[in-house]
Structure formats: C-alpha cells, structure tokens
C-alpha positions in Angstrom: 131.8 89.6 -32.4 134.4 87.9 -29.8 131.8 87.2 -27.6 129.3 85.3 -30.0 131.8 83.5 -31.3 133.5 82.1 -28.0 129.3 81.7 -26.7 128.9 79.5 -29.9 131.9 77.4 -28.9 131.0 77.3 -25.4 127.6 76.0 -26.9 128.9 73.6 -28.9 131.6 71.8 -26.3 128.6 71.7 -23.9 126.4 70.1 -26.5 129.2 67.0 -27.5 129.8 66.5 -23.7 126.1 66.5 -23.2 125.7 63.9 -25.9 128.7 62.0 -24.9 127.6 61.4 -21.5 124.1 60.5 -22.4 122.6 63.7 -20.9 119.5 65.6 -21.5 120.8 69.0 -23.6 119.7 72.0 -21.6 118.3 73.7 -24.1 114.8 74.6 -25.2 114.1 71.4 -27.0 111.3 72.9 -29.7 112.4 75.9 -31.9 109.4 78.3 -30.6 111.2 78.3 -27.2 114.0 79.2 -29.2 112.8 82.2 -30.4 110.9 83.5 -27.1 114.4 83.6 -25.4 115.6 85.8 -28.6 111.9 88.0 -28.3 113.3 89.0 -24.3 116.8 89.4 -25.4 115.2 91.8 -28.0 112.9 93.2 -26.2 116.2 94.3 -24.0 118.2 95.5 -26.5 115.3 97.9 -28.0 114.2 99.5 -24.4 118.5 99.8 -24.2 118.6 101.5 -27.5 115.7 104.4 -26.9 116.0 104.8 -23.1 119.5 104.7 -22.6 
C-alpha cells in the first residue's frame, strides 16, 4: 500500500510542476489509453498469479 500511495504523490508533484511550467503532461491524454496500460499491468499480474 506504501508504494501506491508514494506513486500517487510522485504523480501528483509531477502533474503541478508539469502545469506550472506550461508543459505537455506525459500521460495518456484520453481515458481508453488509460485503461490499456492497466489491461498489460493485469494481464502481468494474472500470468504471475497461475505460473508462478
């Protein structure tokens, strides 16, 4: 739980300094995108989870 919780800060420092300075976020901008990195990361955890 650490870890997603320090991530989420990480992400959300990087996003004000991003928007600060006037910079493109570097992010997927549309929320499909979104959700195809979470399909890999759970793709990933399933193959972990019966072949491990």
């Amino acid at each position: 739980m650490h870890e997603i919780i320090m991530s989420t800060l990480a992400g959300l420092i990087v996003g004000v300094i991003f928007t600060l300075l006037k910079l493109p976020i570097p992010a997927p901008p549309v929320f499909s995108a979104i959700m195809g990195i979470v399909g890999v990361w759970a793709g990933m955890k399933i193959v972990q989870f019966f072949w491990s």
